[in-house]
PyMOL commands that place a pseudoatom at each C-alpha (Angstrom):
pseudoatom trace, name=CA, resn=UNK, resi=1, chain=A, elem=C, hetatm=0, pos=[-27.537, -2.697, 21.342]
pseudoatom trace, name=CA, resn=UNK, resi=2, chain=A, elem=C, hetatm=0, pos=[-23.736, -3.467, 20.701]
pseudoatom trace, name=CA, resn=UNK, resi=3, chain=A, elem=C, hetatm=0, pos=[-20.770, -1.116, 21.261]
pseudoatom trace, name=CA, resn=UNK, resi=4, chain=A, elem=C, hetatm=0, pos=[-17.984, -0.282, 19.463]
pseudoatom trace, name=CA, resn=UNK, resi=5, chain=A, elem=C, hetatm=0, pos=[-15.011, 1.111, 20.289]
pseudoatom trace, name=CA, resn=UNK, resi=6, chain=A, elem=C, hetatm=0, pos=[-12.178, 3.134, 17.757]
pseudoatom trace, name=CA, resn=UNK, resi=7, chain=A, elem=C, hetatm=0, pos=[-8.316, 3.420, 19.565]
pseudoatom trace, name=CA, resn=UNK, resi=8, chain=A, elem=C, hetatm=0, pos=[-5.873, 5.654, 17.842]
pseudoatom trace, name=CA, resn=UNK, resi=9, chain=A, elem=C, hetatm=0, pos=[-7.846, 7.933, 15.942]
pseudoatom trace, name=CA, resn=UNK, resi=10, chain=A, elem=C, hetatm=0, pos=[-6.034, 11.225, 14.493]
pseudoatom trace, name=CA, resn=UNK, resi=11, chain=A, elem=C, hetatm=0, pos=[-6.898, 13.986, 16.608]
pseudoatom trace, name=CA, resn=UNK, resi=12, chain=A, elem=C, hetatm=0, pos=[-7.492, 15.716, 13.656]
pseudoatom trace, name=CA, resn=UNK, resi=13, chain=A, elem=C, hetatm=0, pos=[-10.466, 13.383, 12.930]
pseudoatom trace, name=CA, resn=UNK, resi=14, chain=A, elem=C, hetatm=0, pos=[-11.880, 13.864, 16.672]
pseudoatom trace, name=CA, resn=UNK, resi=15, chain=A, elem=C, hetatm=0, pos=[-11.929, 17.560, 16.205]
pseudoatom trace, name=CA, resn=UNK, resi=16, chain=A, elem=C, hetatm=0, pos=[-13.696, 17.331, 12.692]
pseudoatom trace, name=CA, resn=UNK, resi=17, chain=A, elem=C, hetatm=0, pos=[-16.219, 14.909, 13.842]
pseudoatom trace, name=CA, resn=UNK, resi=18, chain=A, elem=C, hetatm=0, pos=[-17.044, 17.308, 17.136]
pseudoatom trace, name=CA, resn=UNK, resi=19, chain=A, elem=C, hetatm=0, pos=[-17.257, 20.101, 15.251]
pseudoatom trace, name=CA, resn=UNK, resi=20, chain=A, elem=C, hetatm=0, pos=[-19.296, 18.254, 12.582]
pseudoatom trace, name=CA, resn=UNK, resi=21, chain=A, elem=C, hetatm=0, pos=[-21.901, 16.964, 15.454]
pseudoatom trace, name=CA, resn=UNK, resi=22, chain=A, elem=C, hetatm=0, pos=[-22.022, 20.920, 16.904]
pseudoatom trace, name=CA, resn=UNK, resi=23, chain=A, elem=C, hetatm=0, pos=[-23.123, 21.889, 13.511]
pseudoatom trace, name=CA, resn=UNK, resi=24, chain=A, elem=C, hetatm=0, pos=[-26.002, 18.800, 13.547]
pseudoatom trace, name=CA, resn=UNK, resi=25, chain=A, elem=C, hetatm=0, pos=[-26.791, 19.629, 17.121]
pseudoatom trace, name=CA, resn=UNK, resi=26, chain=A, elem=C, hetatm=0, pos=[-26.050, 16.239, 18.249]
pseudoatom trace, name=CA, resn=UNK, resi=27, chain=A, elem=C, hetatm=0, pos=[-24.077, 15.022, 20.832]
pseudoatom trace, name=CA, resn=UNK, resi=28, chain=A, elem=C, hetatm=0, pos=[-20.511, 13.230, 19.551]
pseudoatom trace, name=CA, resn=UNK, resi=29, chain=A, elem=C, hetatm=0, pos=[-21.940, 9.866, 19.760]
pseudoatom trace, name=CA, resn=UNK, resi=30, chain=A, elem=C, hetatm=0, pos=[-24.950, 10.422, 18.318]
pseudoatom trace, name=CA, resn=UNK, resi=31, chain=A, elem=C, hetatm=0, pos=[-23.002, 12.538, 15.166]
pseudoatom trace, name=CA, resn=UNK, resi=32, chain=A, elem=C, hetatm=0, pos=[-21.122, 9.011, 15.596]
pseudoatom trace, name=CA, resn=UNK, resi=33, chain=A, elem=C, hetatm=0, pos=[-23.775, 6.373, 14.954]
pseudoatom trace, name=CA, resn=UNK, resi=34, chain=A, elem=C, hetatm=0, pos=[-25.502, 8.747, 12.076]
pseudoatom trace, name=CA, resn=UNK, resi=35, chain=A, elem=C, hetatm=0, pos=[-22.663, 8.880, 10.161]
pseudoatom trace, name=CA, resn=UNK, resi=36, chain=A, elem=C, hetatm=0, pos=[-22.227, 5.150, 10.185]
pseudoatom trace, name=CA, resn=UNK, resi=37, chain=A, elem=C, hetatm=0, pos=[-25.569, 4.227, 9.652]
pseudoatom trace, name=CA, resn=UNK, resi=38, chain=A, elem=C, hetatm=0, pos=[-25.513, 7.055, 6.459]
pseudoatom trace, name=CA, resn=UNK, resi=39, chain=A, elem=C, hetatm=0, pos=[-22.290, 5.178, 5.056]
pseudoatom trace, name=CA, resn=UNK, resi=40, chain=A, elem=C, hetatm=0, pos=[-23.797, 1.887, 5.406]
pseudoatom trace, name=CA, resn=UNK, resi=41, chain=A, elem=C, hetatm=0, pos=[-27.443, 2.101, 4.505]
pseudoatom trace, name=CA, resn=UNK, resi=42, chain=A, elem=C, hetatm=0, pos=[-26.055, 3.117, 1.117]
pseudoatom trace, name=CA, resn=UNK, resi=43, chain=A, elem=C, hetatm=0, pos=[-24.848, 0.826, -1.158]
pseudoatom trace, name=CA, resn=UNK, resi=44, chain=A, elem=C, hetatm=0, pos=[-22.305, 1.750, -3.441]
pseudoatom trace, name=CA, resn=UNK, resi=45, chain=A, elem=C, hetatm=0, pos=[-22.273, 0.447, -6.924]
pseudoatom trace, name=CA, resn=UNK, resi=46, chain=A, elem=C, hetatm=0, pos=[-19.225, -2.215, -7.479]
pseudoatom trace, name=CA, resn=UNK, resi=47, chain=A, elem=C, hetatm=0, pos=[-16.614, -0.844, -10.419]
pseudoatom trace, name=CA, resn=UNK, resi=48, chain=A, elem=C, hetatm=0, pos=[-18.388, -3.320, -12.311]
pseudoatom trace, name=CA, resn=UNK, resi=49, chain=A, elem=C, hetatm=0, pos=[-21.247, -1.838, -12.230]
pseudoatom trace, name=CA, resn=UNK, resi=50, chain=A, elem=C, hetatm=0, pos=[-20.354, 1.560, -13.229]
pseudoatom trace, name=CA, resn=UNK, resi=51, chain=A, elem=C, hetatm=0, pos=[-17.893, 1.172, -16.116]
pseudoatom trace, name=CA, resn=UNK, resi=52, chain=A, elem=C, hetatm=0, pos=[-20.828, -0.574, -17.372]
pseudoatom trace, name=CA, resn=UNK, resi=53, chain=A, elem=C, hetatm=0, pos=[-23.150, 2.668, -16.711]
pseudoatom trace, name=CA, resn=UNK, resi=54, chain=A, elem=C, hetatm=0, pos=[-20.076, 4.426, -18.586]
pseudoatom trace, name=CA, resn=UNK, resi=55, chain=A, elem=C, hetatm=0, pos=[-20.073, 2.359, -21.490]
pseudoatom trace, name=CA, resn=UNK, resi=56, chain=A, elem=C, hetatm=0, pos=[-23.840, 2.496, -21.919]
pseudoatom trace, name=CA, resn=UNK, resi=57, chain=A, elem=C, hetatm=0, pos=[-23.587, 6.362, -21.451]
pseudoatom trace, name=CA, resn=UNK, resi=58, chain=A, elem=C, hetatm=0, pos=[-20.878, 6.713, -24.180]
pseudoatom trace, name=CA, resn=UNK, resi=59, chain=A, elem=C, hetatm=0, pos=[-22.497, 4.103, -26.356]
pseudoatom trace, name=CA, resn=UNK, resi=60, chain=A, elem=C, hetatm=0, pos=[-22.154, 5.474, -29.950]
pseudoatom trace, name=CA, resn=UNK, resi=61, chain=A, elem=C, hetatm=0, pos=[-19.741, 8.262, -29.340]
pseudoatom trace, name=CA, resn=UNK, resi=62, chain=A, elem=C, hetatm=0, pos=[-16.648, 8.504, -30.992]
pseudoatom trace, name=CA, resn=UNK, resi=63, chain=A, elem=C, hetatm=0, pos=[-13.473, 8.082, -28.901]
pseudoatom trace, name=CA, resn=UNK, resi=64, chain=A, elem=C, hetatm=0, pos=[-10.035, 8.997, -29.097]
pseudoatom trace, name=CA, resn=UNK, resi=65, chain=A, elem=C, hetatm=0, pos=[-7.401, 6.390, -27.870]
pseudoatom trace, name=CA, resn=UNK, resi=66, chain=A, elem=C, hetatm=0, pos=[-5.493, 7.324, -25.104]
pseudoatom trace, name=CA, resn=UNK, resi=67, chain=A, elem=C, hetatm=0, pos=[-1.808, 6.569, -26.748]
pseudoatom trace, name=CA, resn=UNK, resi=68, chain=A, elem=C, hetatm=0, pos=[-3.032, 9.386, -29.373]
pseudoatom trace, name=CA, resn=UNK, resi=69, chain=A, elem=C, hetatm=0, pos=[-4.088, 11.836, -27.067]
pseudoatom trace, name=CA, resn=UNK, resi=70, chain=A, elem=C, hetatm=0, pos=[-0.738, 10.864, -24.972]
pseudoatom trace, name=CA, resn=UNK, resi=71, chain=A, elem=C, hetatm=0, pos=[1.259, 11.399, -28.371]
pseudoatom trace, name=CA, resn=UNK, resi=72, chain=A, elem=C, hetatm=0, pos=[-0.529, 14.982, -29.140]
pseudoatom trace, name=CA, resn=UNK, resi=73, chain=A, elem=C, hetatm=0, pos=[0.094, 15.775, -25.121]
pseudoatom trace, name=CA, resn=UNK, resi=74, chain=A, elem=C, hetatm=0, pos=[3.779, 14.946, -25.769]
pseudoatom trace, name=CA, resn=UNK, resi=75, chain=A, elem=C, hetatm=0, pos=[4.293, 17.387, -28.661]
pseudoatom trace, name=CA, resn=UNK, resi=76, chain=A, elem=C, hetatm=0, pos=[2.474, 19.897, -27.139]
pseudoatom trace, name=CA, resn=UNK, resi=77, chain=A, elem=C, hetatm=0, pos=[5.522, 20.071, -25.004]
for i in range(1, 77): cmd.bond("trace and resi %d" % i, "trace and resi %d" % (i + 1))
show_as sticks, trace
zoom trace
Protein backbone atom coordinates (compact mmCIF):
# COMPACT_ATOMS: atom_id res chain seq x y z
CA UNK A 1 0.00 0.00 0.00
CA UNK A 2 1.35 3.60 -0.81
CA UNK A 3 1.97 6.45 1.66
CA UNK A 4 1.28 9.80 1.70
CA UNK A 5 2.53 12.42 3.44
CA UNK A 6 0.75 16.27 4.20
CA UNK A 7 3.63 19.16 5.45
CA UNK A 8 2.25 22.38 6.75
CA UNK A 9 -1.06 21.63 7.81
CA UNK A 10 -2.94 24.32 10.14
CA UNK A 11 -2.79 23.15 13.52
CA UNK A 12 -6.16 23.98 13.68
CA UNK A 13 -6.92 21.18 11.14
CA UNK A 14 -4.69 18.55 13.23
CA UNK A 15 -6.70 19.24 16.29
CA UNK A 16 -10.14 18.91 14.39
CA UNK A 17 -9.17 15.81 12.66
CA UNK A 18 -7.90 14.17 16.27
CA UNK A 19 -10.72 15.11 17.87
CA UNK A 20 -12.88 13.97 14.91
CA UNK A 21 -11.06 10.31 14.98
CA UNK A 22 -11.67 10.25 19.15
CA UNK A 23 -15.27 10.66 18.40
CA UNK A 24 -15.05 7.56 15.55
CA UNK A 25 -12.85 5.61 17.89
CA UNK A 26 -10.16 5.36 15.44
CA UNK A 27 -6.76 6.01 15.63
CA UNK A 28 -5.57 9.48 13.61
CA UNK A 29 -4.51 7.59 10.66
CA UNK A 30 -7.12 5.47 10.36
CA UNK A 31 -9.80 8.75 10.87
CA UNK A 32 -7.16 9.78 8.02
CA UNK A 33 -7.59 7.20 5.27
CA UNK A 34 -11.64 7.06 5.98
CA UNK A 35 -12.09 10.40 5.34
CA UNK A 36 -10.27 10.23 2.06
CA UNK A 37 -11.64 7.23 0.85
CA UNK A 38 -15.42 8.91 1.89
CA UNK A 39 -14.43 12.10 -0.28
CA UNK A 40 -13.32 10.10 -3.10
CA UNK A 41 -15.60 7.14 -3.48
CA UNK A 42 -18.21 9.83 -4.08
CA UNK A 43 -18.56 11.45 -7.10
CA UNK A 44 -19.77 14.77 -7.22
CA UNK A 45 -21.99 15.92 -9.98
CA UNK A 46 -20.05 18.51 -12.46
CA UNK A 47 -21.96 22.21 -12.48
CA UNK A 48 -23.11 20.93 -15.63
CA UNK A 49 -24.85 18.51 -14.40
CA UNK A 50 -26.78 20.21 -11.81
CA UNK A 51 -27.94 23.49 -13.37
CA UNK A 52 -29.37 21.01 -15.63
CA UNK A 53 -31.19 19.13 -12.55
CA UNK A 54 -32.23 22.91 -11.72
CA UNK A 55 -33.66 23.69 -14.89
CA UNK A 56 -35.58 20.43 -15.13
CA UNK A 57 -36.79 21.06 -11.47
CA UNK A 58 -38.05 24.62 -12.30
CA UNK A 59 -39.31 23.57 -15.68
CA UNK A 60 -42.66 25.44 -16.11
CA UNK A 61 -42.42 27.83 -13.25
CA UNK A 62 -42.61 31.32 -13.66
CA UNK A 63 -39.46 33.37 -12.93
CA UNK A 64 -38.64 36.73 -12.06
CA UNK A 65 -35.45 38.28 -13.69
CA UNK A 66 -32.87 39.13 -11.51
CA UNK A 67 -32.38 43.00 -12.77
CA UNK A 68 -36.21 43.29 -11.53
CA UNK A 69 -35.85 41.83 -8.35
CA UNK A 70 -32.39 43.96 -8.10
CA UNK A 71 -34.56 47.14 -9.10
CA UNK A 72 -37.46 46.33 -6.35
CA UNK A 73 -34.33 45.51 -3.77
CA UNK A 74 -33.00 49.00 -4.64
CA UNK A 75 -36.19 50.92 -3.79
CA UNK A 76 -36.79 49.06 -0.94
CA UNK A 77 -33.92 51.07 0.33
Amino acid sequence: MASLHVRNVDEEIVRKLKERAERNGRSAEAEHRAILAEMLASERPSFDELAARLREITKGRHHTPSEILQRESRDER
